[in-house]
N, C-alpha and C positions, 0 to 999 in steps of 0.2 A: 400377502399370504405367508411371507416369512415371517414376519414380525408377530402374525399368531401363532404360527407353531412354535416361538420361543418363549411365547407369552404363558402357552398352554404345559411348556415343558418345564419352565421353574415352577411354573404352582404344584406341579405334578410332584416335583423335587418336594419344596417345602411341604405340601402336606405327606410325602413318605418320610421325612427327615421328621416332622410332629410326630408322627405316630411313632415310629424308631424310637426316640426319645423318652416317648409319655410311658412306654414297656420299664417293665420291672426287671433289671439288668443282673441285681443281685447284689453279694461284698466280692471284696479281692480280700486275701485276707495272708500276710507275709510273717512268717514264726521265724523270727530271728535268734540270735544266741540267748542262753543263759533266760530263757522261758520268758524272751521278749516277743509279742504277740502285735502286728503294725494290723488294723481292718480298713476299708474305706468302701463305700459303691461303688462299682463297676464303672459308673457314669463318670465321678470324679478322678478316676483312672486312669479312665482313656483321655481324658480332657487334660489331665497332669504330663501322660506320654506327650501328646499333640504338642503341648505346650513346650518340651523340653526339646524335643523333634525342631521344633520350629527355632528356639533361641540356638541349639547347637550348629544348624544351618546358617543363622544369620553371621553366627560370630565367626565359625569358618568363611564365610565368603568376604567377613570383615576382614581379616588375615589375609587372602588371599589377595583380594583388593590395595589391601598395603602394601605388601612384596612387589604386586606388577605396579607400582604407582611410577617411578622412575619410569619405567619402559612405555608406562600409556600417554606418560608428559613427553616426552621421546619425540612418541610416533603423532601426537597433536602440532607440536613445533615442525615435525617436517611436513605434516600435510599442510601449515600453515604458511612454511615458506613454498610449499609447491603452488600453493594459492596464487601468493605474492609472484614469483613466476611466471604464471600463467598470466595473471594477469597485465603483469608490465606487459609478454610479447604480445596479447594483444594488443593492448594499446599502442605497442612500438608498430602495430601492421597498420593499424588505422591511420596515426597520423603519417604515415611513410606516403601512405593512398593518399592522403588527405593534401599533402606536399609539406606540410613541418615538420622540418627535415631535423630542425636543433631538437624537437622534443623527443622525435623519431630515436634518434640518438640517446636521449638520455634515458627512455623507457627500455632501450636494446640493452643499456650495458645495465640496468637493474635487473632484466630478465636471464644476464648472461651470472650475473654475480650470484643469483637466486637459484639457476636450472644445474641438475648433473650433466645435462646434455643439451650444452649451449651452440650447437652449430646454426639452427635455426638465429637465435640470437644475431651470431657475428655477424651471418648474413646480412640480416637489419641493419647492423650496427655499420657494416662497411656500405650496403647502397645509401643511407642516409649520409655519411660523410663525406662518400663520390658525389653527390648531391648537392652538400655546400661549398662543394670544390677544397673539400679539405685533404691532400694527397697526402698528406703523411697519416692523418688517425685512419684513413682508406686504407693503406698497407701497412699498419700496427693492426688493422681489425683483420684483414681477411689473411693477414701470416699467420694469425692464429690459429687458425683453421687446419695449419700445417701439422698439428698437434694432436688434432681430434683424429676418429678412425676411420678406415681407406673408404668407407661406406659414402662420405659426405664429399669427398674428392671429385666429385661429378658435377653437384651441386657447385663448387668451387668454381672449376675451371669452368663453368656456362655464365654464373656471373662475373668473373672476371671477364669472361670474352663482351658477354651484352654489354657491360660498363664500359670496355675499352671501345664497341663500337659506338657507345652515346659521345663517347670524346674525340668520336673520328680516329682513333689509334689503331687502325684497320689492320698494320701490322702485327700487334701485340696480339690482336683480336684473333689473326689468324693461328699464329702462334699456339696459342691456346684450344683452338679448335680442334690443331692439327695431335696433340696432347691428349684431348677428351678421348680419345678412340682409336689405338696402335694400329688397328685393322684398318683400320677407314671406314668402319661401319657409326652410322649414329642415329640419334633419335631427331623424331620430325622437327622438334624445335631448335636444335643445333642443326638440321639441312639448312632452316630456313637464316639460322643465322651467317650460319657459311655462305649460302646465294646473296647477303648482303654484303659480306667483305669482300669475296668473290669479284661481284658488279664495282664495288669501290676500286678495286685495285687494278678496273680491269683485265679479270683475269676470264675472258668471252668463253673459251672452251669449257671452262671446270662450271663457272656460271649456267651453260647449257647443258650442262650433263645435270647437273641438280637442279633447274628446273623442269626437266624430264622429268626425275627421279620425284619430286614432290607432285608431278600430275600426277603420278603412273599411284603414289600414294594416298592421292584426293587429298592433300594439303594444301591445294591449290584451286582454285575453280577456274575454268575456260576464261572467263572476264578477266583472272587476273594474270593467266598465262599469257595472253594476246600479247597484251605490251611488254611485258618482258624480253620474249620470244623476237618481238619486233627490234628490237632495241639490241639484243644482243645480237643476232645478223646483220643489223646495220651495222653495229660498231665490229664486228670479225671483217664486214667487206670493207671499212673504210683502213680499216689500222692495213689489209694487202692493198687498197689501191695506195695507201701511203710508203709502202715497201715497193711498191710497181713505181711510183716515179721519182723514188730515191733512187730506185735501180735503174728505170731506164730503157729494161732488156727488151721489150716489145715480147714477153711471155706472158701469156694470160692465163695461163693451164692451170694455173693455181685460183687463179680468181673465179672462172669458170666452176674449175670443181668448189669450189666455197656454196656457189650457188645451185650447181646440181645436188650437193649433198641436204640442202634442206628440203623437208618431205612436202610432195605437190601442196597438200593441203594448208602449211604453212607458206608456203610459194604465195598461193592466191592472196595472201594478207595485203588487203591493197595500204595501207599505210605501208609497209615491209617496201612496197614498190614504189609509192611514194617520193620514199625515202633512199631507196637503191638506184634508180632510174639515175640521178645524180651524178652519182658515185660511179656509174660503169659510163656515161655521159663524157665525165672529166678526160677518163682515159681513151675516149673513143671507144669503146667497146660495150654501146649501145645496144649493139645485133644481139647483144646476151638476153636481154630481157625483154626485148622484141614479143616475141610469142606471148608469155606472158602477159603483157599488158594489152596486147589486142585480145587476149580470150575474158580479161576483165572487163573490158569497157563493149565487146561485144553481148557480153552476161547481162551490165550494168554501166550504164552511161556515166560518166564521170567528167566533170568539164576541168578537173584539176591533172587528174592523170593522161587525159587528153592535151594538156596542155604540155604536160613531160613525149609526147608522141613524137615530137618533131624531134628528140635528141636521139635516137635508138638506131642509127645509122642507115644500111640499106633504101642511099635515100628514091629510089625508082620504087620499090617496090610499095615504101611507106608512103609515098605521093599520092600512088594508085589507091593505096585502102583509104585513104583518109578523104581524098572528093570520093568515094564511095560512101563515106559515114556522112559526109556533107550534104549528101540527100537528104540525110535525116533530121541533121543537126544545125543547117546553116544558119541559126544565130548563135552557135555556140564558140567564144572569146576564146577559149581553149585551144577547140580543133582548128578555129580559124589563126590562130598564133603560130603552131606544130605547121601548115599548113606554105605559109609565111616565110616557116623558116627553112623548109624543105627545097621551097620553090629558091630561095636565095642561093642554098648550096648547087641548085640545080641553074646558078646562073638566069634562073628566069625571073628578072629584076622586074618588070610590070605584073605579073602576077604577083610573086613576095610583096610589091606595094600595097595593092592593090585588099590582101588579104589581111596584111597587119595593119590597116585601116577599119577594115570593118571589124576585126578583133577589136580596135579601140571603139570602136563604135559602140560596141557594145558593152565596154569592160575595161574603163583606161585602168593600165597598169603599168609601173615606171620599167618591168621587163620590155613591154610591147615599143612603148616611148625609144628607150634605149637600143633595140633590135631596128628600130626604123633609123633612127639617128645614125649606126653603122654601116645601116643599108645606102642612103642619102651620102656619108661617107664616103663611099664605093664610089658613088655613082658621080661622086663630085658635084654637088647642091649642098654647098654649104647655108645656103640660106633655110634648106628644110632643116639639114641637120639641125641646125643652132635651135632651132624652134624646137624641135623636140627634146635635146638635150635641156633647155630649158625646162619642159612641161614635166620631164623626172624629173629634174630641180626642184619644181615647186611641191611635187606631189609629196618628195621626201623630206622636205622640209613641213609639209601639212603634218605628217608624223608626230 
């Protein structure tokens, strides 16, 4: 429909322009000095202005055209090195991604020689040299940066810090972090960098406040807070049970509060207990996590954490709960271990046998082997001993 109505609107044109034309216009007629007398048609007149209209246009914009010619070749050369620019730091991002790190490098510093504003550049230019392990053109590129303005100084110190953690330089890393931000305040990607040097240097408490800090931000998802969470409570109660028996002091009030201050719901973490049972086991001070591990394995039956039952001290009252669980459970290698070993502190040498038997009965394990072997021990039957000491002999040597 458009294409007719412009169809319809030249003709319309041309035949008004015909007609215009084909009219009788008349002379122009110009009386100059001294009874000079110029006549011509109208037609020709206006066709001579047109014509003169047109050329004194052309030649001014010819002029004008001349004058800016320097300044248009100017501003073509620099769009043509911003080209060249552009296009090296591409190409420096790709192969940097790509792992060629030597080209990486050499499209960086084209891009940096090309750009008014080569920060991006050096960046490139210093992770590709940290890359080939080249330390010295690594701190020739990113001292540059020392140069550029306070804007890119963030930029700076997160790559320095992420490079000094790829070389495990966890100190410098920190260093740096502790730099980015006089406040203490930082962005998500510098929490999470900090919870990595953090955890490297074991430093447990700063480690669990910014794992907080990055749930509480959803940087983190529940899957990947678990293990964290678990790992740094085990390693806060191991580093005090390791100060308890340097010390000696038979004070637990610290170890305790370690364990009361983690919130129920990380309590229940059965790896967390797993892994802690151990650790308060060593010191005697089992009865701590007592409760705990009976309201697990009452939730959910566990034949590993059951197997940690018999070290939690209270051994009367853990005796009792456990042939209570043994209704339910009596094949299980675990309870029958805990069981075993309860009965032995309790002096009651035929049942302790009795149970770390059918424990292995059902479940050798060079723990069980070796628990029998000290029991026999005891009881002066070096002939059981020797056999059992034996049977973890081979089992760990089957390893």
């Amino acid at each position: 429909m458009r294409v007719l109505i412009w169809i319809i609107t030249i003709f319309a044109l041309a035949v008004g322009l015909s007609m215009l034309i084909s009219q009788d216009w008349g002379y122009v007629q110009f009386v100059l000095p001294q009874h000079w007398r110029l006549q011509m048609p109208a037609k020709f007149f206006a066709g001579a202005l047109l014509a003169a209209f047109m050329a004194a246009y052309l030649l001014v914009r010819l002029i004008r055209n001349t004058l800016t010619l320097p300044e248009v070749v100017g501003q073509w050369r620099e769009r043509r090195r911003r080209q060249r620019a552009d296009r090296s730091l591409r190409e420096a991002v790709l192969t940097l991604h790509e792992g060629r790190y030597a080209r990486a490098l050499k499209f960086a510093e084209k891009a940096y020689e090309a750009s008014d504003q080569p920060a991006a550049a050096i960046l490139l230019a210093a992770r590709a040299a940290h890359a080939l392990r080249d330390d010295v053109r690594y701190r020739e590129w990113i001292g540059r940066l020392g140069d550029e303005e306070e804007g890119v100084q963030m930029a700076r110190l997160m790559t320095e810090a992420e490079l000094a953690v790829i070389a495990c330089d966890f100190e410098e890393a920190a260093a740096k972090l502790d730099a980015l931000r006089p406040d203490g305040r930082r962005h998500i990607a510098a929490l999470r960098l900090s919870l990595r040097v953090s955890m490297a240097l074991w430093q447990w408490d700063e480690s669990l406040h910014l794992i907080r800090l990055l749930r509480k931000h959803k940087a983190l998802t529940d899957e990947q807070v678990r293990p964290l969470l678990c790992r740094v409570h085990v390693e806060r109660l191991r580093a005090r049970a390791d100060e308890f028996d340097a010390a000696n002091d038979g004070n637990d009030d610290v170890l305790t509060g370690i364990w009361d201050s983690i919130p129920a719901e990380e309590r229940e973490d059965r790896q967390l207990v797993l892994e802690a049972v151990p650790l308060f086991a060593r010191l005697g001070k089992g009865r701590i996590v007592r409760r705990t591990l009976e309201r697990l394995l009452d939730a959910e039956w566990d034949t590993g954490l059951a197997r940690l039952y018999g070290f939690c001290g209270d051994v009367g009252a853990c005796l009792s709960k456990g042939e209570n669980w043994l209704l339910d459970h009596r094949e299980d290698p675990g309870l029958l271990f805990s069981l075993g070993r309860l009965c032995a502190e309790s002096q009651l040498w035929g049942k302790a046998v009795e149970y770390f038997e059918l424990s292995l009965r059902w479940q050798p394990e060079v723990e069980t082997h070796l628990a029998l072997a000290n029991l026999f021990k005891r009881l002066e039957r070096s002939e059981d001993e020797q056999k059992h000491y034996r049977a973890a002999a081979e089992m760990i040597a089957a390893w």
